[in-house]
Backbone as a chain_set.jsonl record, in Angstrom:
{"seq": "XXXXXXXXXXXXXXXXXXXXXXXXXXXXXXXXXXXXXXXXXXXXXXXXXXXXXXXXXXXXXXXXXXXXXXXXXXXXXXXXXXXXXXXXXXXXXXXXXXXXXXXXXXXXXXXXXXXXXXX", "coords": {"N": [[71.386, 86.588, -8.975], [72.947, 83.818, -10.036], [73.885, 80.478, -8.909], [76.478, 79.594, -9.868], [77.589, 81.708, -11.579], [78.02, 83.588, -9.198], [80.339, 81.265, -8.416], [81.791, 82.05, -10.397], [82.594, 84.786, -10.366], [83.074, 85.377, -7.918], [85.953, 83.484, -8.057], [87.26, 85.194, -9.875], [87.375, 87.85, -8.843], [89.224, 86.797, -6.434], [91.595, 86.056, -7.63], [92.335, 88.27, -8.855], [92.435, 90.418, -7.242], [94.444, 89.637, -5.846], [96.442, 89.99, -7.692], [96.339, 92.195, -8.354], [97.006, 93.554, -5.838], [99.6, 92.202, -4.699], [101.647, 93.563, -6.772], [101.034, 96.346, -8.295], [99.345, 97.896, -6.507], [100.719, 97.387, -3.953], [102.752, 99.248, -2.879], [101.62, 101.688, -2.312], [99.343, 101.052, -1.103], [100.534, 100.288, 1.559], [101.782, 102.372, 2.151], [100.149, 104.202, 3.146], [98.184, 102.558, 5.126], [99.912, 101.147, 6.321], [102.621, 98.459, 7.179], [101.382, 96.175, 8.681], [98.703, 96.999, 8.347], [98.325, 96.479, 5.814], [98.656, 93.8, 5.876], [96.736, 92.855, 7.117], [94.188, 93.919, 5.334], [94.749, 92.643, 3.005], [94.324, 90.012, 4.103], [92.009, 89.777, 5.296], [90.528, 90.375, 2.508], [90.527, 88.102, 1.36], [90.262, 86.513, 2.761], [87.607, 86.554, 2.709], [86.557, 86.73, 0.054], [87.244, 84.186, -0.686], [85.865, 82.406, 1.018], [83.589, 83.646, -0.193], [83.771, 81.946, -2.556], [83.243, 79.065, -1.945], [81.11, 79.264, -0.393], [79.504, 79.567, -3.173], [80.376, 77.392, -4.414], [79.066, 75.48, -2.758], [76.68, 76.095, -2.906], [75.954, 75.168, -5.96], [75.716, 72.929, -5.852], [75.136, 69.477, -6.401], [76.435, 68.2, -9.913], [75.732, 66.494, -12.7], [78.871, 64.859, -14.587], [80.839, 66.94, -17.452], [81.395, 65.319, -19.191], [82.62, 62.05, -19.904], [84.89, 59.862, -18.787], [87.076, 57.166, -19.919], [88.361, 54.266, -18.088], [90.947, 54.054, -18.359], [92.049, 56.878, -18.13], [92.934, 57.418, -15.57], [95.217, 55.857, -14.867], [96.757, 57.138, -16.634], [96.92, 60.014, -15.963], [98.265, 59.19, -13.164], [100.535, 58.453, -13.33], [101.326, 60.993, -14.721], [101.066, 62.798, -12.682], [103.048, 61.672, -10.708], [105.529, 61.943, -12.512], [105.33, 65.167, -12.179], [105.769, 65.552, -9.909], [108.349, 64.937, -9.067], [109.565, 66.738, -10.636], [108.983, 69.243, -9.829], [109.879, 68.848, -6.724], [112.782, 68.433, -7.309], [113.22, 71.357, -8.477], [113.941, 72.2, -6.529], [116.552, 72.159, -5.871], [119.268, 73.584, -5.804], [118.192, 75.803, -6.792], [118.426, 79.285, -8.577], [116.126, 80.846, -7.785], [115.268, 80.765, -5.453], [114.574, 81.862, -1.872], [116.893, 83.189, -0.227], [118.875, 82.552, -1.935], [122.22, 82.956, -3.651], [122.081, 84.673, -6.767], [124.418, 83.946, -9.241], [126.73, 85.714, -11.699], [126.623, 84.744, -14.75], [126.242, 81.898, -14.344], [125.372, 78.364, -15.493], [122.021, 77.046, -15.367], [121.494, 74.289, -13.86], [120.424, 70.509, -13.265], [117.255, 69.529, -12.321], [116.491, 72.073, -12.892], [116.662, 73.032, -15.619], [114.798, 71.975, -16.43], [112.895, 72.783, -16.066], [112.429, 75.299, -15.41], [111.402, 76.905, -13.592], [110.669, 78.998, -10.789]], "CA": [[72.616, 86.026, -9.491], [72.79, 82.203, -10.476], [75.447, 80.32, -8.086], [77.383, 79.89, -10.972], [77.883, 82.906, -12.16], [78.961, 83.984, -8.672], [81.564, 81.262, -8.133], [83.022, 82.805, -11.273], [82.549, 85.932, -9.893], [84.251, 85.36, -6.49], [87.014, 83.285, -8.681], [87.692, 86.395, -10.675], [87.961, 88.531, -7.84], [90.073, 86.596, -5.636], [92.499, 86.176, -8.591], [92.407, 89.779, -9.687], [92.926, 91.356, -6.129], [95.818, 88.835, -4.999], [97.404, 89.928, -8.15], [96.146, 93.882, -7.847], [97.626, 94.132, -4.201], [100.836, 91.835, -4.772], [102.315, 94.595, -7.202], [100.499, 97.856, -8.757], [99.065, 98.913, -5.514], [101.473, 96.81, -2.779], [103.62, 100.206, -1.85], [100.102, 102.823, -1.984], [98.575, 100.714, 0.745], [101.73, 100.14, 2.757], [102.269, 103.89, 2.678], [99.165, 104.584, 4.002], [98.223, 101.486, 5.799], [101.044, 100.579, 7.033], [102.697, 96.78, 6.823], [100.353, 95.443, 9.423], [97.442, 97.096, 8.53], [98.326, 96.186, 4.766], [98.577, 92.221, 5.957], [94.94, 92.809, 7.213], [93.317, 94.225, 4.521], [94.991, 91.861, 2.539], [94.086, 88.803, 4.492], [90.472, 89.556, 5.427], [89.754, 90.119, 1.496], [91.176, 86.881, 0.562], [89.452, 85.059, 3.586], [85.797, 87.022, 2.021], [86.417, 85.817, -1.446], [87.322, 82.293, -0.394], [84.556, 82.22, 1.353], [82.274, 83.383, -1.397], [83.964, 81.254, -3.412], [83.11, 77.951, -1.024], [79.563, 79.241, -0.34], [78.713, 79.289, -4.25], [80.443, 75.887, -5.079], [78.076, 74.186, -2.092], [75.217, 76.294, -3.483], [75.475, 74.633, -6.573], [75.4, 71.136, -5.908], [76.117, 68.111, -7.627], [75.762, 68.079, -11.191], [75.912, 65.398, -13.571], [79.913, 65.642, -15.233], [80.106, 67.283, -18.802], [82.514, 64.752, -20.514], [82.641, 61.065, -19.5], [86.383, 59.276, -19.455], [86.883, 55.65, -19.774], [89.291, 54.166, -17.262], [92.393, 54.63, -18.563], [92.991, 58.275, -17.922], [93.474, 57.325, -14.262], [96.259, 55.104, -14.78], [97.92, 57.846, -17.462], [96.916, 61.139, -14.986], [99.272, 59.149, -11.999], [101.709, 58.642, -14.581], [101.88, 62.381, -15.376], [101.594, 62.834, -11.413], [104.332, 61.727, -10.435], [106.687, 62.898, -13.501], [105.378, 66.17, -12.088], [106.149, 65.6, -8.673], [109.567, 64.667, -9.274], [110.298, 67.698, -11.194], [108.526, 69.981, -8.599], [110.734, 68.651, -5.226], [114.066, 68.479, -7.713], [113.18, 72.044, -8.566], [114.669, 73.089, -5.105], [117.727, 71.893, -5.279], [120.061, 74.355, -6.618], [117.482, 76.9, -7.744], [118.525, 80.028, -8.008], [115.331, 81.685, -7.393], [114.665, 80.307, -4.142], [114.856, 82.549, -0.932], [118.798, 83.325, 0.337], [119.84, 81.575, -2.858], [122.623, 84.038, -4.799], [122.546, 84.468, -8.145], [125.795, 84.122, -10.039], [126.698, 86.0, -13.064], [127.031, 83.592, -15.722], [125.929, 80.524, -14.068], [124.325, 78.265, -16.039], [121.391, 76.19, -14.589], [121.762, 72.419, -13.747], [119.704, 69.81, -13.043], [116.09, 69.444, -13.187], [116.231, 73.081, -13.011], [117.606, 73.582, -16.595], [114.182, 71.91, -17.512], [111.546, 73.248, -15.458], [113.108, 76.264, -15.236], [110.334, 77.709, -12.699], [111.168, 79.335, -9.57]], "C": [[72.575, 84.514, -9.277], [74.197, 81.369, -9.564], [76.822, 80.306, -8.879], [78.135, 80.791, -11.417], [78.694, 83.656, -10.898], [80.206, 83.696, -8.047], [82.588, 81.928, -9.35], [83.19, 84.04, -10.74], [83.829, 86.34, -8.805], [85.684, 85.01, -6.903], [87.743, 84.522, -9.025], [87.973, 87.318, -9.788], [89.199, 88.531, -6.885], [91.212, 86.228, -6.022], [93.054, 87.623, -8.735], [93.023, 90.34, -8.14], [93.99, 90.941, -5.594], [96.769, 89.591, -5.975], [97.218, 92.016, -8.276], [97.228, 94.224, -6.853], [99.129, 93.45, -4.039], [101.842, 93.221, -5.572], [101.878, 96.058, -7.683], [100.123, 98.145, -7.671], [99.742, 98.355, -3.985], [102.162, 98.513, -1.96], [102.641, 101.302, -1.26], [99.537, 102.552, -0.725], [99.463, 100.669, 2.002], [101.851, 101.129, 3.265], [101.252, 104.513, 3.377], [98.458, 103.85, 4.832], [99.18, 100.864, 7.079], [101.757, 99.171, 7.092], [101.374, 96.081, 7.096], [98.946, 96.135, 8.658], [96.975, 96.693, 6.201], [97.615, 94.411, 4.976], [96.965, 92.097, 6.313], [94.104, 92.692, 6.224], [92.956, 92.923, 3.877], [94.363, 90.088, 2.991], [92.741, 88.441, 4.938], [89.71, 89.646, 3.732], [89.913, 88.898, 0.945], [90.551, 86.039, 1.31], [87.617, 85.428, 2.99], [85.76, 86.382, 0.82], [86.445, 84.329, -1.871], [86.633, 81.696, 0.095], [83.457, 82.289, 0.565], [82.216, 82.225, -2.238], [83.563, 79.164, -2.793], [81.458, 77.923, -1.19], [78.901, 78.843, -1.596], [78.999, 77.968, -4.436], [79.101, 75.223, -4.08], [76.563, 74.626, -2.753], [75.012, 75.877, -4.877], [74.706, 73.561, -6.562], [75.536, 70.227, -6.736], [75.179, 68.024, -8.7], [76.543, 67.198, -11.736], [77.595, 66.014, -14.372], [79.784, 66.035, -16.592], [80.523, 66.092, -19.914], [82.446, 63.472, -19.293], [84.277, 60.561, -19.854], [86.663, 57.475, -19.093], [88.052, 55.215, -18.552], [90.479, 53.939, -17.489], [92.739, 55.393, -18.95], [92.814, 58.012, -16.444], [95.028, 56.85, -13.984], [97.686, 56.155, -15.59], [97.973, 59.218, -16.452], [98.089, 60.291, -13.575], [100.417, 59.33, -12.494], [101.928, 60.191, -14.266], [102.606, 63.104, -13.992], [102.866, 63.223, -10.806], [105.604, 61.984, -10.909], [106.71, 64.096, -12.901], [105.598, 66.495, -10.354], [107.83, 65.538, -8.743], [110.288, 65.999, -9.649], [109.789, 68.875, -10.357], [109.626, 69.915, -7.587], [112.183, 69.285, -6.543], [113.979, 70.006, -7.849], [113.725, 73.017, -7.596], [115.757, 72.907, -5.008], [118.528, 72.888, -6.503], [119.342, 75.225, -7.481], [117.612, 78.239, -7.515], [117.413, 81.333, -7.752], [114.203, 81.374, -6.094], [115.001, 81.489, -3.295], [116.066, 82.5, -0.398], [119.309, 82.384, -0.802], [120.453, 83.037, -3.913], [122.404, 83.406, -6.257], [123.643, 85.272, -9.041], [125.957, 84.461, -11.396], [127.136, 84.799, -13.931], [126.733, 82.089, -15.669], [124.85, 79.775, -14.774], [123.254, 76.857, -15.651], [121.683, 74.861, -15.367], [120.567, 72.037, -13.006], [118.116, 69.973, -13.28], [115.556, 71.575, -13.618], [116.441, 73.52, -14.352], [115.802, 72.631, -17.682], [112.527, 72.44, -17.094], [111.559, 74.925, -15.559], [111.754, 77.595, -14.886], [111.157, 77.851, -11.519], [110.164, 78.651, -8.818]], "O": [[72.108, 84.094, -8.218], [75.358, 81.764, -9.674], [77.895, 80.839, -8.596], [79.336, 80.625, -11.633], [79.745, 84.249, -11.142], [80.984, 84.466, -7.485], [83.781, 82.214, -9.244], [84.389, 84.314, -10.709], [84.833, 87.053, -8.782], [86.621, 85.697, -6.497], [88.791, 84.816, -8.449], [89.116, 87.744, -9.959], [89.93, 89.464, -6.553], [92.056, 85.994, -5.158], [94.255, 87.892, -8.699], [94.212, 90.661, -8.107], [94.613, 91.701, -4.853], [97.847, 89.939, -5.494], [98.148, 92.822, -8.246], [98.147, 95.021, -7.04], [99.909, 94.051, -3.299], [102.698, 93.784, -4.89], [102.62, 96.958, -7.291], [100.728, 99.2, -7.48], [99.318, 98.856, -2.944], [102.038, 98.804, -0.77], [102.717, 101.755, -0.118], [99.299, 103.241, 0.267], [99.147, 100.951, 3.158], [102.011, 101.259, 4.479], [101.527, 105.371, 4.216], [97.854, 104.62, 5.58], [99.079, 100.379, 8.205], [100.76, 98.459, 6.968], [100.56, 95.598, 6.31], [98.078, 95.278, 8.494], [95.914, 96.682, 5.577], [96.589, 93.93, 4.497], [96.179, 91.312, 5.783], [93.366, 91.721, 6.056], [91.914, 92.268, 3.889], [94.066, 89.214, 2.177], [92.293, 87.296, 5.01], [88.596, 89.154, 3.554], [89.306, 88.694, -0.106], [90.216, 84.935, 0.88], [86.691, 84.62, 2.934], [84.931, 85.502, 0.589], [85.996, 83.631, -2.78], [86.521, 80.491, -0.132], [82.56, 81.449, 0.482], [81.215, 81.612, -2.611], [83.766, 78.221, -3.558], [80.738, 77.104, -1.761], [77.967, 78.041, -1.562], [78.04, 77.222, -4.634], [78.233, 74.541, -4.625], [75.619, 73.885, -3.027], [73.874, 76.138, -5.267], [73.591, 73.272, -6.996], [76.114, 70.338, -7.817], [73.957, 67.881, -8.738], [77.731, 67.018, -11.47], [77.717, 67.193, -14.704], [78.764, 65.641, -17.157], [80.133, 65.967, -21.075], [82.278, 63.705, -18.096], [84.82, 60.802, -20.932], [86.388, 56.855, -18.066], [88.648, 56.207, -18.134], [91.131, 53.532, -16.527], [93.546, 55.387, -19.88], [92.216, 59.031, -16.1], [95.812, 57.312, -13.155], [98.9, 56.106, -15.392], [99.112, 59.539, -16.115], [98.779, 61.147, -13.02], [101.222, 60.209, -12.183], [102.821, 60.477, -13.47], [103.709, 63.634, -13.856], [103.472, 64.256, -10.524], [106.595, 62.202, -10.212], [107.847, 64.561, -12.818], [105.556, 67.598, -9.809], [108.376, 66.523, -8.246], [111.353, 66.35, -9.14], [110.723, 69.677, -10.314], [110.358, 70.903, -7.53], [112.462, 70.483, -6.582], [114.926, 70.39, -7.163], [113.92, 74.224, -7.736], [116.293, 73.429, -4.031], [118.373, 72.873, -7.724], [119.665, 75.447, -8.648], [117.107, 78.684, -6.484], [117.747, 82.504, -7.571], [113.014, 81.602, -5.871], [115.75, 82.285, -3.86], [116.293, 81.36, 0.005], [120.127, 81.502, -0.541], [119.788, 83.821, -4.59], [122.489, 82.269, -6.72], [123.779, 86.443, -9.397], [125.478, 83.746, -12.277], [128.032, 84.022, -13.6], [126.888, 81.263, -16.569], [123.689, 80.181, -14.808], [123.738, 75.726, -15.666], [121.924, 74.477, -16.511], [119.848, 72.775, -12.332], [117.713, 70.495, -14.32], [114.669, 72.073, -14.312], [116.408, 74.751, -14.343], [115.614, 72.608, -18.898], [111.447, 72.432, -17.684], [110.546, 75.582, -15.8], [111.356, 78.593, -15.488], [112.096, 77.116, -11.214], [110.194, 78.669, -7.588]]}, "num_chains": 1, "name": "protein.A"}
């Protein structure tokens, strides 16, 4: 196997099983697992795949980039940055899909929440 091929590999895995074990099989393992022995499973496959996924990037090594960019997409990428920082933090304030935040029938979102409208 080509390193390549297995950081996609490890990628694809450690994608696929976070989102496997978060919902279609979260209550199967619990019930037979148990919380704790769920948080294990869970946390030693995610430290193996992150690991694979570490080992292949160094086993590539540095390769030439594919696409060259002149120097002003540095100056427009901070730009975007910080637009997207802004709307990130504001995103907490008054969101109602934060942790202990109710949600009110009928309420209709404000602030930057009404444009991000991510939890």
């Amino acid at each position: 196997m080509t390193p390549q091929a297995g950081l996609f590999l490890s990628c694809i895995a450690f994608v696929g099983l976070h989102l496997l074990w978060s919902h279609p099989m979260r209550s199967w393992m619990v019930s037979h697992l148990g919380e704790r022995g769920f948080q294990l499973v869970y946390s030693l496959q995610s430290l193996l795949f992150f690991g694979l996924m570490i080992y292949f990037y160094h086993a590539i090594g540095r390769e030439p980039p594919n696409w060259q960019f002149g120097a002003w997409v540095w100056p427009v990428g901070t730009v975007l940055m910080w637009l997207a920082s802004i709307l990130f933090v504001g995103s907490f304030i008054s969101n109602p899909a934060l942790p202990g935040a109710r949600l009110e029938r009928g309420r209709i979102p404000g602030g930057v929440f009404t444009i991000t409208r991510h939890p």
